[in-house]
C-alpha atoms as an extended CHARMM CRD file, in Angstrom:
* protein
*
       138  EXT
         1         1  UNK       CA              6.7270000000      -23.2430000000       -7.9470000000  PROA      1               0.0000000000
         2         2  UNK       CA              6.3020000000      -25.8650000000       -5.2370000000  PROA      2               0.0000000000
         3         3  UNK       CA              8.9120000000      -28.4520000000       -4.7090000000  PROA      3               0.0000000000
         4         4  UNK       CA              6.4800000000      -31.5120000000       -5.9160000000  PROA      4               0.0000000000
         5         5  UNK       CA              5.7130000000      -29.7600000000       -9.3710000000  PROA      5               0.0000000000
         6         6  UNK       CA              8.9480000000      -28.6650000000       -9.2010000000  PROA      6               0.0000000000
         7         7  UNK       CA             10.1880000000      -32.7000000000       -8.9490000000  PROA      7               0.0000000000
         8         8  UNK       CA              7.3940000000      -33.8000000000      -11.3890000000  PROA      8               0.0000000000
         9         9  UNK       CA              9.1310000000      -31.0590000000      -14.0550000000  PROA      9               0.0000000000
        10        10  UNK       CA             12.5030000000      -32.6940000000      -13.6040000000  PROA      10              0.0000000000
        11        11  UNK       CA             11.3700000000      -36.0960000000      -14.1390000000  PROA      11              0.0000000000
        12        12  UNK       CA             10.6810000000      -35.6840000000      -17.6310000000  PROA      12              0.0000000000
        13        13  UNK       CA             12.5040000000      -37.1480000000      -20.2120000000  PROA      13              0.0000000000
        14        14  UNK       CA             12.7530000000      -33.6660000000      -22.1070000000  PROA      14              0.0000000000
        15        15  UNK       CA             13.4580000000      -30.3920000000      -21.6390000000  PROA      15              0.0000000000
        16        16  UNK       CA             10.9810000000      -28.5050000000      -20.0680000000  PROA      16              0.0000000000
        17        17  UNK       CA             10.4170000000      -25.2440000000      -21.2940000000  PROA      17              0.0000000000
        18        18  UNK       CA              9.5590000000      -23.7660000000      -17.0180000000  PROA      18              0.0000000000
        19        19  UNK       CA             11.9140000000      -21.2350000000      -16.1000000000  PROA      19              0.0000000000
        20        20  UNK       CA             14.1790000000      -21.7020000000      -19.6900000000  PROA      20              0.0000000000
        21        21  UNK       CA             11.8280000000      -19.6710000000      -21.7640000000  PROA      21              0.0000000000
        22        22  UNK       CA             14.2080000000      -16.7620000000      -22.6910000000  PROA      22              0.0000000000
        23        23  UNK       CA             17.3130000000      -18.8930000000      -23.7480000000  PROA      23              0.0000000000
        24        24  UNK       CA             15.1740000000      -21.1340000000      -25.7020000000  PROA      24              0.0000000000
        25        25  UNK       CA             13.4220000000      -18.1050000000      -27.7360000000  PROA      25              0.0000000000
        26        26  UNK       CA             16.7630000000      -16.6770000000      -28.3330000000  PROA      26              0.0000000000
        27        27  UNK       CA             17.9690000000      -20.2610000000      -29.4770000000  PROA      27              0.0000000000
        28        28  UNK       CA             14.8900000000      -20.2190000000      -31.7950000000  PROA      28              0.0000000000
        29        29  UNK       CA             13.7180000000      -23.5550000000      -30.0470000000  PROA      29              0.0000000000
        30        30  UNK       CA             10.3720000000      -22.4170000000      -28.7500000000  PROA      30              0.0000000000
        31        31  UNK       CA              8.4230000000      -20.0130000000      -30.8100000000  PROA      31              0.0000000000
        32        32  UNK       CA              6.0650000000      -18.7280000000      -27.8560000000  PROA      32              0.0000000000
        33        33  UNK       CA              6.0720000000      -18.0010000000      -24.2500000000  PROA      33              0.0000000000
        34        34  UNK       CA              2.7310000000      -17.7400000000      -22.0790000000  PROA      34              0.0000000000
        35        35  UNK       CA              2.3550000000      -15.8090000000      -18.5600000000  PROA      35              0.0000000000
        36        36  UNK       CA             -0.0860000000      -14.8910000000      -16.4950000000  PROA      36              0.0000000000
        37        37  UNK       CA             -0.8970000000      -13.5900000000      -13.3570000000  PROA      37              0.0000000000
        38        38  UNK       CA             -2.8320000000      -10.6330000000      -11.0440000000  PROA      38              0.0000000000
        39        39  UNK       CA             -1.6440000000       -6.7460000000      -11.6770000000  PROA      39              0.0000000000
        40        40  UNK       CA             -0.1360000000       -5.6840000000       -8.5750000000  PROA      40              0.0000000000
        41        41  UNK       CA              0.5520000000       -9.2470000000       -7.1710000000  PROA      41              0.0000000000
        42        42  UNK       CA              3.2840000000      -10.6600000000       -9.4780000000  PROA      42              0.0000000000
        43        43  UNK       CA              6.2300000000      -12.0870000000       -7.6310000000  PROA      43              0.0000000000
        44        44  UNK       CA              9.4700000000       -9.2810000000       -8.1060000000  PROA      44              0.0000000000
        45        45  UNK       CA             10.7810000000      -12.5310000000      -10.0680000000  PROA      45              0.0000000000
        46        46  UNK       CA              8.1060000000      -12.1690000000      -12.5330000000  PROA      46              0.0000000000
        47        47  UNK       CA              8.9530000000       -8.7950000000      -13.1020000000  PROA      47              0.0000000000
        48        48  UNK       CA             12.5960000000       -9.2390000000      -13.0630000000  PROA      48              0.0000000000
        49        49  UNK       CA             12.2580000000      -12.4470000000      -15.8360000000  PROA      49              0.0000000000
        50        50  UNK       CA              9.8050000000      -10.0750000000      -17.8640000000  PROA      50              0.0000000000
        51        51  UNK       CA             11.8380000000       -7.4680000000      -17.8460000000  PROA      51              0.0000000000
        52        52  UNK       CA             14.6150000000       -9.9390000000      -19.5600000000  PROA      52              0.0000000000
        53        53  UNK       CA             12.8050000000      -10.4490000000      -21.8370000000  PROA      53              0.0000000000
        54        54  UNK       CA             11.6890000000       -6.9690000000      -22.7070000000  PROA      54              0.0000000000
        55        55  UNK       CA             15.6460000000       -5.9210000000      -23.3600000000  PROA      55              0.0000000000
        56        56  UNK       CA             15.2850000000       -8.1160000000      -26.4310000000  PROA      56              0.0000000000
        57        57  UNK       CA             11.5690000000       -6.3670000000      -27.3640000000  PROA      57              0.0000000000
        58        58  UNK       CA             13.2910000000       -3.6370000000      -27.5520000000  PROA      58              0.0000000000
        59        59  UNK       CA             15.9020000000       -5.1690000000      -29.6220000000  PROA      59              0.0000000000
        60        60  UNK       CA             13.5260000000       -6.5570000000      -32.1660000000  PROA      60              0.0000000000
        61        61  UNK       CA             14.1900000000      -10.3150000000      -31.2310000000  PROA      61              0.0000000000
        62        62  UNK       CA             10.7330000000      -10.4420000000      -29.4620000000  PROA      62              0.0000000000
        63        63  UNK       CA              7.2050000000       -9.4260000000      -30.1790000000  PROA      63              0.0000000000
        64        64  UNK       CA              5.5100000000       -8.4720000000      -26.7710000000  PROA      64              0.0000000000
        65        65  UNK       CA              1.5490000000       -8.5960000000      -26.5810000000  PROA      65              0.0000000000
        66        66  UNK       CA             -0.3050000000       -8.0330000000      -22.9970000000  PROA      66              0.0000000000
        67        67  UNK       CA             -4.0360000000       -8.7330000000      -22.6130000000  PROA      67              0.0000000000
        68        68  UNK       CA             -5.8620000000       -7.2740000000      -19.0730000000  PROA      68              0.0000000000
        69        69  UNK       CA             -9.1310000000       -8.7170000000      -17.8140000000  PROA      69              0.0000000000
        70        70  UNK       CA            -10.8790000000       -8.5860000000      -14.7870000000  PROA      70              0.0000000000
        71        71  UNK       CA            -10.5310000000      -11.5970000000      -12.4480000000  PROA      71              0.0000000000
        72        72  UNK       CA            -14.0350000000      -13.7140000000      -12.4870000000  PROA      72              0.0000000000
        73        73  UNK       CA            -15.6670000000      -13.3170000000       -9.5130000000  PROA      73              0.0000000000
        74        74  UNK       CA            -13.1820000000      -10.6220000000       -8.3600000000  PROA      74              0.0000000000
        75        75  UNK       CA            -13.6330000000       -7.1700000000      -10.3190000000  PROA      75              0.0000000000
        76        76  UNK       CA            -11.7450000000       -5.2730000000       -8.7160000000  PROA      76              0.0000000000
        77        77  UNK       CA             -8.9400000000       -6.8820000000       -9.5240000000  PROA      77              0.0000000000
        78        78  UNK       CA             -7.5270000000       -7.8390000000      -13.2140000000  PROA      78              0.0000000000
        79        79  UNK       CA             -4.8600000000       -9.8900000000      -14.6980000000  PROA      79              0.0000000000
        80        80  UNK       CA             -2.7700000000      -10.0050000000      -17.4480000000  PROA      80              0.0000000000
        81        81  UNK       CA             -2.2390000000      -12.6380000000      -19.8720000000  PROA      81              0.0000000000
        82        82  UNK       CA              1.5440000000      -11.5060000000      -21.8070000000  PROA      82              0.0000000000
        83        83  UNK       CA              3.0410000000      -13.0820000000      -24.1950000000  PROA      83              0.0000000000
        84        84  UNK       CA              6.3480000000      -13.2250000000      -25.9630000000  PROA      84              0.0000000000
        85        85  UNK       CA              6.9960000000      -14.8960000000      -29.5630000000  PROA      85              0.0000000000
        86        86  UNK       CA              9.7370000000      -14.8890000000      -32.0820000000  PROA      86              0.0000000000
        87        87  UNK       CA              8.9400000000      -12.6310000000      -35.2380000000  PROA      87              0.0000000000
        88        88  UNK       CA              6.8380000000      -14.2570000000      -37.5100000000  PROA      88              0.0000000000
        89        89  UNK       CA              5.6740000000      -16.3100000000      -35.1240000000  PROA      89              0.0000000000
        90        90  UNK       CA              2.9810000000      -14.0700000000      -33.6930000000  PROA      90              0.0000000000
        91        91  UNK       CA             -0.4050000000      -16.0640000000      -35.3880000000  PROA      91              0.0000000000
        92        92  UNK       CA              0.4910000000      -18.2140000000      -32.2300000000  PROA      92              0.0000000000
        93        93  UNK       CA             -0.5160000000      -15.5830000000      -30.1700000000  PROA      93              0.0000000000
        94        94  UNK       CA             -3.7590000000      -14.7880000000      -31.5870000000  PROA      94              0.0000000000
        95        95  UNK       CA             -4.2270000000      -19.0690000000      -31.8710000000  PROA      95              0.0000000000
        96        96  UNK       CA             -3.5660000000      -18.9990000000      -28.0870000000  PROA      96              0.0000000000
        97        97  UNK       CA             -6.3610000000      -16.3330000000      -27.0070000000  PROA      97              0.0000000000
        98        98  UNK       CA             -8.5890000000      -17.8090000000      -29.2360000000  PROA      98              0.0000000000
        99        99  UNK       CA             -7.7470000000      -21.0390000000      -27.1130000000  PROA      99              0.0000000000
       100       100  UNK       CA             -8.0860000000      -20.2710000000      -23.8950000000  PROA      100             0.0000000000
       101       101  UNK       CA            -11.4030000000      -17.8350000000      -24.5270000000  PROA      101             0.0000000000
       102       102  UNK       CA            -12.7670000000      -21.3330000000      -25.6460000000  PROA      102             0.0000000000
       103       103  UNK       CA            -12.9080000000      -22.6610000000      -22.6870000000  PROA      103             0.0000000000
       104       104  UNK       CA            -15.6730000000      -24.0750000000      -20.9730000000  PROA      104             0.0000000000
       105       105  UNK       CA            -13.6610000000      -27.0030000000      -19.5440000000  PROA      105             0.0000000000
       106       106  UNK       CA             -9.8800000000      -27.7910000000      -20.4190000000  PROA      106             0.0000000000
       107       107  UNK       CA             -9.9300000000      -30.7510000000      -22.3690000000  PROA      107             0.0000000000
       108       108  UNK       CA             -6.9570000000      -32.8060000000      -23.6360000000  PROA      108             0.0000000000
       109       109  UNK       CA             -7.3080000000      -31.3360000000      -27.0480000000  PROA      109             0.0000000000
       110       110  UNK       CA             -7.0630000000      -28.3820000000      -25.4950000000  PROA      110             0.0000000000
       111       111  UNK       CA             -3.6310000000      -29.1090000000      -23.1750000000  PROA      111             0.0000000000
       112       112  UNK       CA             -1.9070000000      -30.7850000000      -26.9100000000  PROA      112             0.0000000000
       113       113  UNK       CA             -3.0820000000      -27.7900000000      -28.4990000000  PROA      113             0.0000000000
       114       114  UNK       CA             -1.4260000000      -25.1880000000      -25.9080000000  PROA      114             0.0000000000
       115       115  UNK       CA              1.7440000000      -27.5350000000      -26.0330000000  PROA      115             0.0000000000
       116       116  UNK       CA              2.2440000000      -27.4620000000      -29.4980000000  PROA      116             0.0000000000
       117       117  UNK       CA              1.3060000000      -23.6760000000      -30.1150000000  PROA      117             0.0000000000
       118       118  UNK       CA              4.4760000000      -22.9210000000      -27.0030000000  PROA      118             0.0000000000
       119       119  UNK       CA              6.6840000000      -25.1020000000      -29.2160000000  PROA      119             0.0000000000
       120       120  UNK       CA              6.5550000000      -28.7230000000      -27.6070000000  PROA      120             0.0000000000
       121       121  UNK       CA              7.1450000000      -31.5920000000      -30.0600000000  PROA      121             0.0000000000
       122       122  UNK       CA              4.5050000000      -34.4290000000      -30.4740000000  PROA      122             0.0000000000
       123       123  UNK       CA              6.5190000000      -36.8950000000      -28.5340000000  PROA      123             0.0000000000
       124       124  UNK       CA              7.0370000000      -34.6450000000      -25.8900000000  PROA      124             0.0000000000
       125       125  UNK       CA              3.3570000000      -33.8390000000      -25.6440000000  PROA      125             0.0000000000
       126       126  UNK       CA              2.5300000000      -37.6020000000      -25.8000000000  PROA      126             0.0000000000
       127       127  UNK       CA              4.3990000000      -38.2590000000      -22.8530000000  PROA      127             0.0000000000
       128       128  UNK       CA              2.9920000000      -35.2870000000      -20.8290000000  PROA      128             0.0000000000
       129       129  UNK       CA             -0.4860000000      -35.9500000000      -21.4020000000  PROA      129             0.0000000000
       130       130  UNK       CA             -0.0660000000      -39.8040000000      -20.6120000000  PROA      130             0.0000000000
       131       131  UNK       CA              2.1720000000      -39.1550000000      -17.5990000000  PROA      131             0.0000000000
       132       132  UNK       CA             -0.5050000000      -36.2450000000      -16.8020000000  PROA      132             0.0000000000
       133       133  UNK       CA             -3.5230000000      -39.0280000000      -16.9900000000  PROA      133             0.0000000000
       134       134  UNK       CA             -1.9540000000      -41.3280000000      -15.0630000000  PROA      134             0.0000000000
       135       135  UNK       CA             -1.3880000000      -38.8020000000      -11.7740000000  PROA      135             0.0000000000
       136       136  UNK       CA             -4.9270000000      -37.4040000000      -12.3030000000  PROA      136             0.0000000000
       137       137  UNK       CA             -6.3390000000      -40.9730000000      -12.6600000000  PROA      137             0.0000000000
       138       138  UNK       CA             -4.0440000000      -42.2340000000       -9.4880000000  PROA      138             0.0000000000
């Protein structure tokens, strides 16, 4: 993470959910976690958080999903889109694909719609998207 998102994360007046997935899953505060990156390229801290979070997989705390597809433009390589979500809490999986295969261009329906499916409350989401249209707009 660069150091300005980095600052722009810690300026919030909430708790953001970047880098504080696991504890707040196993606190039952956010129902869903969302990563993504290339296979064969993810940072060793990628793989060391993931693999966190697959100890409690394997524990039955955690439903694991994993979805591979080739990078656009770029075939020969593919990424992964993985998930985590609490049991019973797996529709939010399926609501997220369905999501982002929607896409033709993220729209702010689309960024309060993520939000609240990885367990954001309205406020929270209020503020980011007016503190997020006021830096794009600046």
């Amino acid at each position: 993470m660069t150091d300005m998102h980095s600052e722009l994360l810690h300026q919030q007046p909430y708790l953001v959910h970047t880098n504080r997935e696991l504890g707040l899953m196993l606190r039952g505060a956010k129902p869903l976690a969302y990563f993504m990156d290339i296979i064969g390229r993810e940072p060793d801290v990628c793989l060391r958080y993931w693999r966190m979070f697959d100890r409690h997989v394997d524990l039955g705390r955690l439903i694991r999903r994993e979805v591979f597809e080739p990078c656009p433009g770029l075939p020969q390589l593919k990424y992964r889109r993985l998930f985590y979500a609490l049991p019973g809490h797996e529709w939010r999986i399926d609501a997220m694909l369905a999501l982002l295969n929607e896409l033709e261009a993220w729209s702010e329906d689309h960024e309060r719609r993520s939000c609240e499916l990885l367990g954001y409350e309205g406020w929270q989401i209020d503020y980011w998207l007016a503190h997020r249209r006021s830096r794009v707009n600046a």
